[in-house]
C-alpha positions as CSV (number, residue, x, y, z in Angstrom):
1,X,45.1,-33.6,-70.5
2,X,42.5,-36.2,-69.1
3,X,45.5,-39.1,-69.5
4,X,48.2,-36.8,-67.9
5,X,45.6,-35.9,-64.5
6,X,44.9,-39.7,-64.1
7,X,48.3,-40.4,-64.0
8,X,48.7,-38.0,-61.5
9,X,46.2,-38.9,-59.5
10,X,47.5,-42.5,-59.2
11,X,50.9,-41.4,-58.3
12,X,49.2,-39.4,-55.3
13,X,47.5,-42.2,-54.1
14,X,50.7,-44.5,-54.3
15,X,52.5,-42.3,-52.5
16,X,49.8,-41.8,-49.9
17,X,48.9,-45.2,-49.3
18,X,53.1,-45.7,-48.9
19,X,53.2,-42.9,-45.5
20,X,50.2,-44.4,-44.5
21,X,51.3,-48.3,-44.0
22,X,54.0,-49.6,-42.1
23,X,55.8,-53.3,-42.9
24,X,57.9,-55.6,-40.7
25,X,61.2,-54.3,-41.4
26,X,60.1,-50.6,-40.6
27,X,57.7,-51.0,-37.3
28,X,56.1,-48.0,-36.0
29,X,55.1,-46.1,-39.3
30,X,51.6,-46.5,-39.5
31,X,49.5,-44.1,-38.3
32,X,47.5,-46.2,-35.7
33,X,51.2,-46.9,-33.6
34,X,53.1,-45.2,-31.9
35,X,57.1,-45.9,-32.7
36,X,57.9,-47.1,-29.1
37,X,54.4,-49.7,-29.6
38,X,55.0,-52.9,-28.1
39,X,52.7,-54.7,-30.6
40,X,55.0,-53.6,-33.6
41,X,58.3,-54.1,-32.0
42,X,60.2,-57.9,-32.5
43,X,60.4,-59.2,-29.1
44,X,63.3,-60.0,-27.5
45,X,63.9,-63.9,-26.1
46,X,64.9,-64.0,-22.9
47,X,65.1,-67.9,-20.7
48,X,64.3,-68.2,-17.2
49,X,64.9,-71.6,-15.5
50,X,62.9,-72.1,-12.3
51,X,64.1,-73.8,-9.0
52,X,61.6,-76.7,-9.2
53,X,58.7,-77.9,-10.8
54,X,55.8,-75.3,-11.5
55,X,54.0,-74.7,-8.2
56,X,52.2,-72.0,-6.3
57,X,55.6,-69.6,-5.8
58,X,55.8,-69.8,-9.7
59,X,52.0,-67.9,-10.1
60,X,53.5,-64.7,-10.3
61,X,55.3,-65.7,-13.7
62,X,52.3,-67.2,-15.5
63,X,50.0,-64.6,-14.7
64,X,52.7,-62.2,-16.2
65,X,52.9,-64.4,-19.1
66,X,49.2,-65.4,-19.7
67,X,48.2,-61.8,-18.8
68,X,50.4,-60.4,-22.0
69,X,52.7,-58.6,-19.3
70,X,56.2,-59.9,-20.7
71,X,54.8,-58.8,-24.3
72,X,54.1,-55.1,-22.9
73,X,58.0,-54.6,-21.9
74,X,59.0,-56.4,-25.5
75,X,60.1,-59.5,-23.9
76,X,59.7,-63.3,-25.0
77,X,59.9,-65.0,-21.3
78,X,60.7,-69.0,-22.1
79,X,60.1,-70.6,-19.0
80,X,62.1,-73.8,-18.3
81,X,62.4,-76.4,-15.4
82,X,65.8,-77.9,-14.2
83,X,66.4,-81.4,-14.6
84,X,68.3,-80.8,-11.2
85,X,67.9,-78.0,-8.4
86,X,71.7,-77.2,-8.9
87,X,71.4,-76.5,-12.4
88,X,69.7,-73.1,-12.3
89,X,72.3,-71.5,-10.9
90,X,75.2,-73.5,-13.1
91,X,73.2,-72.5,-16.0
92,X,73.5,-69.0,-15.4
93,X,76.8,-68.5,-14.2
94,X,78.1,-70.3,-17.8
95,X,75.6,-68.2,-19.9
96,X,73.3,-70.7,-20.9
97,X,70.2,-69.6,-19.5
98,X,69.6,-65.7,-19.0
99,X,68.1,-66.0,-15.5
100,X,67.3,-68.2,-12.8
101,X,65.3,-68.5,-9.6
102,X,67.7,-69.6,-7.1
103,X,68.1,-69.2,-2.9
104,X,70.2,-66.2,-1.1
105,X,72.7,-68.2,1.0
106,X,73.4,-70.3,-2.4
107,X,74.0,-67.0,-4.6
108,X,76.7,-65.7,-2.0
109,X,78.3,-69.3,-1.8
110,X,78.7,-68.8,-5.2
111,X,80.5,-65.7,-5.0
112,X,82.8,-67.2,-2.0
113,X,83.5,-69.3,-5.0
114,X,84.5,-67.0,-7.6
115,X,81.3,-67.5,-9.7
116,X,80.5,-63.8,-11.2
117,X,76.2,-64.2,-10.0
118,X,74.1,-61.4,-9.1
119,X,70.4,-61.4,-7.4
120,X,68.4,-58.9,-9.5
121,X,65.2,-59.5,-7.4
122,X,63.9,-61.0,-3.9
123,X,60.8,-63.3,-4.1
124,X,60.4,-64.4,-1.2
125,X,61.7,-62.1,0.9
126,X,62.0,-64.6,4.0
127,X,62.8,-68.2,4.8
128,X,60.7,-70.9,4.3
129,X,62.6,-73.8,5.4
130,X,61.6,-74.9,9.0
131,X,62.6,-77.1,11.4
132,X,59.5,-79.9,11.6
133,X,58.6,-82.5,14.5
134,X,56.0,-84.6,14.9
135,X,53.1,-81.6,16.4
136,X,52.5,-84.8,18.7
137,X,55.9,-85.4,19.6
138,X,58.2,-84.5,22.7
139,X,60.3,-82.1,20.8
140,X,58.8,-78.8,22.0
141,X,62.1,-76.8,21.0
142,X,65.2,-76.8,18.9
143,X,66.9,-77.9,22.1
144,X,65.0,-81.1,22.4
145,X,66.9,-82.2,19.5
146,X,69.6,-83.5,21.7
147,X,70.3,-86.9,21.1
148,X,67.6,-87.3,18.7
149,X,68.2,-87.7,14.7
150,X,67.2,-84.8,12.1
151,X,66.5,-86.2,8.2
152,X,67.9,-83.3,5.8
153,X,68.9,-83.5,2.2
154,X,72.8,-83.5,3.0
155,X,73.3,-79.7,2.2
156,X,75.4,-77.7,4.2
157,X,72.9,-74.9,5.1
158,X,70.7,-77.2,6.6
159,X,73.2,-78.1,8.8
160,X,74.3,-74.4,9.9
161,X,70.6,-73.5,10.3
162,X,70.1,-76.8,13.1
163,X,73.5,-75.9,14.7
164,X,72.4,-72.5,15.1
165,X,68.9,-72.9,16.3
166,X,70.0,-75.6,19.1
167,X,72.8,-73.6,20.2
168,X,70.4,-70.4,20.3
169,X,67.8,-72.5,22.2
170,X,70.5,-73.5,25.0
171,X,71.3,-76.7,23.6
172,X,74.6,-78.6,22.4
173,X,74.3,-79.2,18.3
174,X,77.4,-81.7,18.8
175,X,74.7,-84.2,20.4
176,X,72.2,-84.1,17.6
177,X,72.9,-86.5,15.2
178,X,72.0,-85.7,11.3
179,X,71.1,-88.2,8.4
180,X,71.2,-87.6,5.0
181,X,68.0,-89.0,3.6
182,X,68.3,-87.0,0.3
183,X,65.0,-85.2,-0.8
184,X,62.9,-87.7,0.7
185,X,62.0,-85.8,3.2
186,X,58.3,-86.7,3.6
187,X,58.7,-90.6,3.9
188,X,61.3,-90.2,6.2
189,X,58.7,-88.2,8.7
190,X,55.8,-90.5,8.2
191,X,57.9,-93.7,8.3
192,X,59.5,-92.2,11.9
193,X,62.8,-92.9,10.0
194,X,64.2,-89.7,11.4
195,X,63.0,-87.3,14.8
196,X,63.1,-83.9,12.8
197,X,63.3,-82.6,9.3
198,X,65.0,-79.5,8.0
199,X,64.8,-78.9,4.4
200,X,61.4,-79.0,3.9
201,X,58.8,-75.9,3.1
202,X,56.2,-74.4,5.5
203,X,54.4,-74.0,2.2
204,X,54.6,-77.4,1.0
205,X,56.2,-80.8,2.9
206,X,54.5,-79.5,6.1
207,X,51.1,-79.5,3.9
208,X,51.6,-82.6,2.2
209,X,52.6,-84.2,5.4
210,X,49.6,-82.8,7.2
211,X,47.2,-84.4,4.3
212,X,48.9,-87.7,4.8
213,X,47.9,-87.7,8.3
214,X,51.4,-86.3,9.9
215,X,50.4,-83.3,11.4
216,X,53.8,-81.4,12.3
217,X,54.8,-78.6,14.9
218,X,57.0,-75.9,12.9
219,X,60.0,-74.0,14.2
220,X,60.9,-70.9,12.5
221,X,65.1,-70.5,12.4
222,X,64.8,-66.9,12.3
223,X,63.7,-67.2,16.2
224,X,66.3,-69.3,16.3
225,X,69.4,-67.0,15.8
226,X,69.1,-67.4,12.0
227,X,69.5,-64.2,10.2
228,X,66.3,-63.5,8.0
229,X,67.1,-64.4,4.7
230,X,65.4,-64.3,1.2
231,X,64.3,-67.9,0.6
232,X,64.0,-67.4,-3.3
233,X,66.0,-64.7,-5.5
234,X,66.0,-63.8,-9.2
235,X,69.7,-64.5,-10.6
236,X,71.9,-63.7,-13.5
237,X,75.6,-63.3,-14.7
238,X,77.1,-60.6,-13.5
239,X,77.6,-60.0,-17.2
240,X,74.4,-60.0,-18.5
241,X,73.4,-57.2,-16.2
242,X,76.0,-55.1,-16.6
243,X,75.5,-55.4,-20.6
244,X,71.2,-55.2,-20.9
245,X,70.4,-53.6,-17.7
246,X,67.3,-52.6,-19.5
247,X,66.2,-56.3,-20.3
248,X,66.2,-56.7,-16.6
249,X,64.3,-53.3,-15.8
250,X,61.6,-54.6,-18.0
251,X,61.8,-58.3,-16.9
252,X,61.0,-56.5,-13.1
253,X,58.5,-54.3,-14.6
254,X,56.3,-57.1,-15.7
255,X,56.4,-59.4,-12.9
256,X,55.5,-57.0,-10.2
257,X,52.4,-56.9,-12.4
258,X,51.9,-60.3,-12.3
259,X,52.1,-60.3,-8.3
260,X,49.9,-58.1,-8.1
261,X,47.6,-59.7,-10.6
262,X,48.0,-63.1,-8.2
263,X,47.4,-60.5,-5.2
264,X,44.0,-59.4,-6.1
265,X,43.0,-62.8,-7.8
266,X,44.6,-65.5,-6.0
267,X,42.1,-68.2,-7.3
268,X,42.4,-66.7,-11.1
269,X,46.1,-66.3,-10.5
270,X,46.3,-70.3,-9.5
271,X,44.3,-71.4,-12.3
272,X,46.8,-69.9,-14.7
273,X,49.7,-71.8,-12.8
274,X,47.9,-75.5,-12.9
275,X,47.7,-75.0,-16.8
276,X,51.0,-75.3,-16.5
277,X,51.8,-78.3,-14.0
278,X,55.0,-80.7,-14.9
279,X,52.9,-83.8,-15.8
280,X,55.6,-85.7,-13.8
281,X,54.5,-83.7,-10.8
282,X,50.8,-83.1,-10.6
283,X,50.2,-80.2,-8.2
284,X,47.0,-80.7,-5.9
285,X,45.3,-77.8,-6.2
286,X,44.0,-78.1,-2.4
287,X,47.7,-77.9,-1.0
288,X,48.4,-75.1,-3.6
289,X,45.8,-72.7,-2.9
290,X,46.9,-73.1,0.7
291,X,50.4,-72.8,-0.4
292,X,49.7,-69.5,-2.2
293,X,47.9,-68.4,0.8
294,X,51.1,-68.6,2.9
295,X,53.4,-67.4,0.4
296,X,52.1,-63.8,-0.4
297,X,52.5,-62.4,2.5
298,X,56.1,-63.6,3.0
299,X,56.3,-62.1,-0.8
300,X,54.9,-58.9,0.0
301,X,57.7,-55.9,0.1
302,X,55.3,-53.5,2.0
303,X,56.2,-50.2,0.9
304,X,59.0,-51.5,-1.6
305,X,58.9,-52.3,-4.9
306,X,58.4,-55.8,-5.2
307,X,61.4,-57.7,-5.5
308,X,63.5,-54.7,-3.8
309,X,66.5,-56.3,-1.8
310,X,67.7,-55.0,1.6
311,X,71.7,-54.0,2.0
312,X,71.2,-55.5,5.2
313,X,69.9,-58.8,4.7
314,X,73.0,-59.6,2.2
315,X,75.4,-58.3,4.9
316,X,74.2,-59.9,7.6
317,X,73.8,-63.3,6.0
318,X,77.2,-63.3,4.6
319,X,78.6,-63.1,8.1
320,X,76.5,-65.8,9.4
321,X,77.2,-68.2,6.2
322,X,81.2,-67.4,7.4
323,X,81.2,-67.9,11.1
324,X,79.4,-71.4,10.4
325,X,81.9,-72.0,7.7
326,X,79.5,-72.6,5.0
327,X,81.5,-69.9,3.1
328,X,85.2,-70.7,2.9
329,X,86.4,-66.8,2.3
330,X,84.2,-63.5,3.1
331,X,82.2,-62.4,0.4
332,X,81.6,-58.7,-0.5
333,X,77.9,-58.8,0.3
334,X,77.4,-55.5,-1.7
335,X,78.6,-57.1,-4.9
336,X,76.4,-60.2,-4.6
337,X,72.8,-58.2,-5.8
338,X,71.8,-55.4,-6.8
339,X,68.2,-53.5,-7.8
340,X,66.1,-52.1,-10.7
């Protein structure tokens, strides 16, 4: 009798002790998770390729990564940089990477080429190319440009934005003469090589140069006739989206997090991102707290979600990209993003 309760009572604890654990290949059955727990859930890789090399515009990502913020939503967030700035956009369209920071006007050329790319998010929600001159200089508007020489990296947006702006400030774009000087913008300003620059960033050649002792005066394209346009967007195939809408949901979910994480702790936020410099490109943490300082507001959706993208802004930069014949064919502008 005493042999038969023992062996009873070891059953009931084996059988106990089995409801009460849970094991890798059947998450969510212990009693101290939930079933929908992120910590017992296998999380799901996802690649993101960046525009450039980490810098302050980037925080928002690392914070969401260092922070745990990807890991809440289930998501494995590898974060690469392009050997190029056209391969973001290359990568995603051929299914090689899952998403990619790329540029508005460059997602709707893209389209006007039959590439099948959405924007799934706005980042910065408004240009940060300017128009720079030496702040000492003659140039005192886009129209003083005539017969002077503008340096820009030989893409065709950069010439559309200085045709516009001098045509909207009364003078003739046909007597401004452009040269290509590739991405070397800054030595082309401080060795007076060129009279202007376009291509650059508010946020960072117009800082660097003003360390080196350039000081430059800035003109802003959208005074200029230059729709407003969102300088960086979140991309994907048209594809992916429309297969794992939830992947992005959640992707969305955790970076508005790590905005506001930079928001409210801008210096903390920073610190995260220089952890993660391209040794190639060593970030100066003077320019980038000042970069980060300019960049929030112009990343700030007010009473939007962040990254929420405006009907409008698509529409009325397709049209512009068209009449200055940057796009070939009209592009459905409602087709090019869309939002979670």
């Amino acid at each position: 009798m005493k042999k038969w309760f023992y062996i009873m009572l070891c059953l009931s604890l084996l059988l106990l002790s089995g409801c009460g654990a849970g094991n890798a290949n059947n998450p969510g059955t212990s009693g101290n998770n939930s079933a929908g727990s992120p910590s017992n859930q296998k999380l799901q890789k996802i690649s993101l390729m960046l525009d450039w090399y980490p810098n302050a515009v980037h925080s928002f990502l690392y914070a969401a990564q260092a922070n745990g913020y990807f890991k809440e939503q289930g998501l494995d967030v590898d974060i690469k940089m392009p050997a190029d700035t056209n391969d973001p956009l290359k990568l995603v369209a051929a299914g090689q990477i899952d998403m990619a920071i790329s540029y508005e006007p460059e997602v709707l050329v893209a389209r006007g080429e039959n590439i099948p790319v959405q924007s799934f998010g706005a980042l910065v929600r408004h240009p940060l190319n300017c128009l720079m001159v030496p702040a000492d200089g003659p140039i005192q508007s886009p129209k003083d440009l005539v017969g002077k020489t503008v340096g820009y990296p030989s893409i065709p947006l950069d010439e559309a934005i200085v045709h516009t702006m001098v045509t909207s400030a009364g003078g003739n774009p046909q007597q401004v003469k452009m040269v290509d000087v590739g991405f070397d913008l800054i030595p082309a300003m401080a060795t007076k090589k060129t009279d202007a620059l376009i291509g650059g960033y508010i946020n960072h050649e117009t800082l660097l140069l003003d360390k080196e002792g350039h000081p430059m005066r800035t003109f802003n394209p959208t005074k200029y006739g230059v729709p407003d346009y969102y300088e960086l967007v979140l991309v994907a195939g048209e594809k992916g989206i429309k297969e794992k809408p939830e992947v992005f949901k959640k992707f969305m979910t955790a970076i508005a997090k790590g905005q506001k994480y930079v928001q409210d702790h801008p210096d903390k936020g920073l610190s995260i991102l220089l952890q993660h410099e391209d040794k190639s490109s060593p970030l100066d943490k003077g320019v980038e707290t000042k970069s980060l300082q300019i960049l929030l507001p112009l990343m700030d959706a007010k009473d939007k979600p962040f990254g929420y993208q405006d009907a409008a802004s698509w529409e009325n930069v397709a049209k512009w990209l068209y009449n200055n014949k940057v796009l070939k064919t009209p592009v459905k502008a409602q087709d090019a993003f869309v939002n979670f």
